[in-house]
C-alpha positions in Angstrom: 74.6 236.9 -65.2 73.1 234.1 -67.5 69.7 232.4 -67.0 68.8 229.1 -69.1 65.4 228.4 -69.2 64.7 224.8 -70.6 64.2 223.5 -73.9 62.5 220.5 -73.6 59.9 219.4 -76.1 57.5 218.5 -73.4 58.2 221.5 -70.7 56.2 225.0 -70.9 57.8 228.4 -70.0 56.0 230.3 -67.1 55.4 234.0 -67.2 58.6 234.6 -65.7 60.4 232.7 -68.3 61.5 229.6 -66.0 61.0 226.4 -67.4 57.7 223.9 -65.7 58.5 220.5 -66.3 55.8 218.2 -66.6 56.9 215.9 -64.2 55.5 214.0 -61.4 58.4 214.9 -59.0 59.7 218.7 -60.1 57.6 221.6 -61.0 60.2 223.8 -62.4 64.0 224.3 -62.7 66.4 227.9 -62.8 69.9 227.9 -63.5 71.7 230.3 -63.1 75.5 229.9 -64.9 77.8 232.9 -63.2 76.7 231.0 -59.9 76.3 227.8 -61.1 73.3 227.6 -58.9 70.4 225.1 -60.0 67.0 226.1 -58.3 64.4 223.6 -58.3 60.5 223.5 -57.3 59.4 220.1 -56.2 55.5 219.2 -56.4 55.5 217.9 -52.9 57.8 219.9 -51.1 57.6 223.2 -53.0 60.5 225.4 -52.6 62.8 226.6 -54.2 66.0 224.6 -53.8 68.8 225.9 -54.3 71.8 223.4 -56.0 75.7 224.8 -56.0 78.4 224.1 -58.2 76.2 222.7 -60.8 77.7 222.3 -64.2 75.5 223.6 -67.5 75.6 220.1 -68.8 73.8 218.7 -65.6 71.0 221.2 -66.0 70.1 220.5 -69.4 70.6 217.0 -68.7 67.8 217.7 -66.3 65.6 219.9 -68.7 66.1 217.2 -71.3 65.8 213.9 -69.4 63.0 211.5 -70.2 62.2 211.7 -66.4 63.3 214.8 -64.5 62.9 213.0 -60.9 65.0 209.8 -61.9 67.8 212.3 -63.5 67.8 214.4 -60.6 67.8 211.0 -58.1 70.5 210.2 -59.9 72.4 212.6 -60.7 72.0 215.9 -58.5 70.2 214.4 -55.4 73.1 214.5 -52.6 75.9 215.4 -55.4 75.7 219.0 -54.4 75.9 221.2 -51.5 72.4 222.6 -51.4 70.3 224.5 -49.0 67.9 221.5 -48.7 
């Protein structure tokens, strides 16, 4: 099993390795790639929330997007089946 954590010039890693985004709209992000499941934290809402059938490129497109909440509005935001 694989785990990306975030790159993002502007996101920290927590303790457990997990990428925060410094973002008004999502706290932090997991992927997990033998799944493909993409696990998000919202500010608001909390969670987590678990995406399926995401690809790799749509996580780091959301670890590397300008805004994380307008890339996931737009691109994973009723895309996937999810437990939401």
């Amino acid at each position: 099993m694989d785990y990306f954590s975030g790159n993002r010039l502007d996101s920290a890693v927590g303790d457990d390795g997990m990428p925060i985004l410094r973002s008004s709209a999502i706290h932090r992000a997991e992927y997990n790639s033998g799944s493909r499941t993409l696990s998000i934290w919202f500010v608001e809402s909390g969670g987590p929330y678990d995406y399926y059938g995401v690809p790799d490129a749509v996580y780091h497109g959301l670890i590397n997007a300008r805004s994380a909440g307008t890339y996931f509005n737009d691109n994973i935001r009723d895309r996937y089946r999810s437990n939401r």
